[in-house]
C-alpha angles and dihedrals in degrees: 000000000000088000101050090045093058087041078065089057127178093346084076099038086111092062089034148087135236093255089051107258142126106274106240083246085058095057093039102049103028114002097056107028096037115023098030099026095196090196084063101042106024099173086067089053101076123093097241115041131196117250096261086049098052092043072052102053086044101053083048086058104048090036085057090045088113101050102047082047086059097035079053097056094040084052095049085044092045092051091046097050087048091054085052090056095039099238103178097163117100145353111307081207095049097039095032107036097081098034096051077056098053086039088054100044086038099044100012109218118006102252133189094273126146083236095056090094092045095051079052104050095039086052085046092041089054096047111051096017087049085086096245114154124244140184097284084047095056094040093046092047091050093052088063101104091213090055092038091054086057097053090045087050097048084042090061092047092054100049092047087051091054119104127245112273094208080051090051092049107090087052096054105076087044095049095047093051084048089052095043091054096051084046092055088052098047085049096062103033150357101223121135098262088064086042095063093035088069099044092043083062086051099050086042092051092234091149090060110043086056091052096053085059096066082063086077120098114289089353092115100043094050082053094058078241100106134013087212136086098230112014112243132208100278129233130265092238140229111191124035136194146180107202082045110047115141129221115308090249093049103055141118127238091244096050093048086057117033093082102052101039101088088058093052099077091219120155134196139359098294089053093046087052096055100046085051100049086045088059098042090059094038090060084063095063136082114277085008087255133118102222123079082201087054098045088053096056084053086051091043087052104041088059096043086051086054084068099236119122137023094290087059093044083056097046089041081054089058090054093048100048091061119103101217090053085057100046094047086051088061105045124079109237102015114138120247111270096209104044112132087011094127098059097034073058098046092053104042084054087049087046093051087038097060086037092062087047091053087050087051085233104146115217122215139159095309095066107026094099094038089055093049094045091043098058083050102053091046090054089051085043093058103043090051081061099050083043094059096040088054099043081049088056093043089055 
């Protein structure tokens, strides 16, 4: 895909980064759901495609060049016009991104026209007059003590309700090897046997049973998934903050939900409460997460991280593969590449996994590997990128 975006050149730099390429946002909000349409094509949708999909994917991409130039222009107008108005409220990515697409497949390009202001206004007044909650509006609604007292008390629930990790102990070797062989086979191949592998797990709670154990003392933390030594109930939450998130385990309510609120279309007090008792109660389960499915591709990460097994072989050879790995390893003095890499990968799949869960999209075989390989290819991503940045500066 890299190849057919820059082919789109400048037209695209709005939805793009400063290396070219498409923003996560971008492939998340419009690339994926509206150009590619994975549902619909569900052979374009894995991390790794064979060599006729991803001639495929690129042709989708260029085909569409037209229609993400225009979806480009109607996002920087849209972003202009809500600075005019002065719209504070919300993520332009998250809110726009869509909507420049519909304009653009709707209008075509913006032009010069006397109704352009009008189109604008009429996209920015649906939006954030439609009554859809965002992140003031959650963190407004969980400052109100009555509304606080009711999430404390669904957090405590919860946690009472929660098993005994000691108890949970002696299942949980079992329960990760189980989860690492259905992952192999998953790994090398989608036929029906790993297929059943994988929901056998689910019906076994295998997931679970892995995930009680990270209640026992450092197990978490040793995972990336707590900086604590036992995780606690966590707070309701009054500040939240993306460049400062702790660890999944540690945070608030407030701070599991705020980025995700503005793409989950809720509106009103009834639906804010929901969503805020249904994570209360999520945080007492294993994994902290409401899917067994779910719980068992966690399981299925954290022992392939551990580097046992075909699917960590796979994930190892990405590493591998990468320049700058080989260079630090090289080079005297370089720092590991990959130090702290497990955990960075065990909490970017939690993270994908709970945001499933808030989008109410269940996971299942098909995309238990894709999900595991994923994480791991955006963590090497993003340290090729710190590893550029840092050999520029040295030259």
């Amino acid at each position: 895909m890299a190849g057919a975006w820059r082919q789109l050149g400048a037209a695209v730099a709005p939805l793009s980064n400063a290396g070219g390429l498409p923003l996560a946002r971008t492939v998340k909000l419009i690339v994926d759901p509206l150009v590619v349409r994975p549902a619909q094509r569900p052979h374009l949708g894995h991390a790794l495609l064979a060599p006729d999909a991803a001639r495929e994917l690129a042709d989708r991409i260029r085909d569409a060049g037209d229609d993400l130039a225009a979806t480009a222009a109607w996002y920087t107008l849209l972003k202009r016009r809500r600075r005019a108005r002065g719209i504070t409220d919300g993520s332009p990515q998250d809110l726009y991104f869509p909507r420049a697409y519909e304009l653009a497949r709707t209008r075509g390009a913006p032009g010069a026209d006397d109704g352009l202001d009008a189109a604008l206004d009429a996209v920015l007044d649906e939006v954030h007059e439609g009554g859809y909650a965002t992140a003031a509006d959650l963190r407004e609604f969980l400052a109100t003590p009555d509304v606080a007292s009711a999430v404390r008390r669904a957090i405590d629930e919860a946690w009472a309700e929660s098993g005994s990790a000691d108890a949970a102990a002696d299942g949980a070797s079992d329960a990760l090897a189980g989860a690492l062989a259905a992952l192999d086979a998953l790994a090398e191949g989608r036929d029906a046997e790993a297929f059943d592998a994988f929901d056998a797990l689910v019906d076994a709670g295998a997931g679970s049973a892995a995930g009680r154990a990270l209640g026992a003392p450092g197990a978490a933390r040793r995972a990336g998934l707590s900086d604590r030594e036992v995780p606690a109930p966590p707070a309701v939450g009054e500040t939240a903050s993306k460049s400062a998130l702790p660890a999944p385990f540690d945070r608030s309510i407030l701070e599991r939900l705020f980025q995700a609120i503005s793409a989950l279309d809720i509106a009103g007090t009834a639906a804010l409460a929901q969503l805020a008792d249904e994570e209360a109660r999520r945080t007492g389960l294993p994994w902290q997460l409401g899917s067994e499915a779910g719980r068992v591709v966690a399981a299925a990460g954290l022992a392939a991280t551990d580097g046992e097994g075909s699917a960590a072989a796979r994930l190892d050879a990405r590493w591998q593969r990468e320049a700058f790995v080989r260079h630090a390893r090289r080079t005297p003095g370089e720092a590991d590449p990959r130090a702290g890499a497990r955990e960075a990968i065990l909490r970017r799949l939690w993270a994908r996994l709970h945001g499933r869960e808030l989008r109410r999209q269940p996971v299942d075989a098909a995309e238990a590997w894709d999900l595991v390989d994923g994480a791991t290819r955006s963590v090497i991503l993003d340290r090729r990128d710190l590893a550029k940045t840092r050999l520029g500066r040295a030259a």
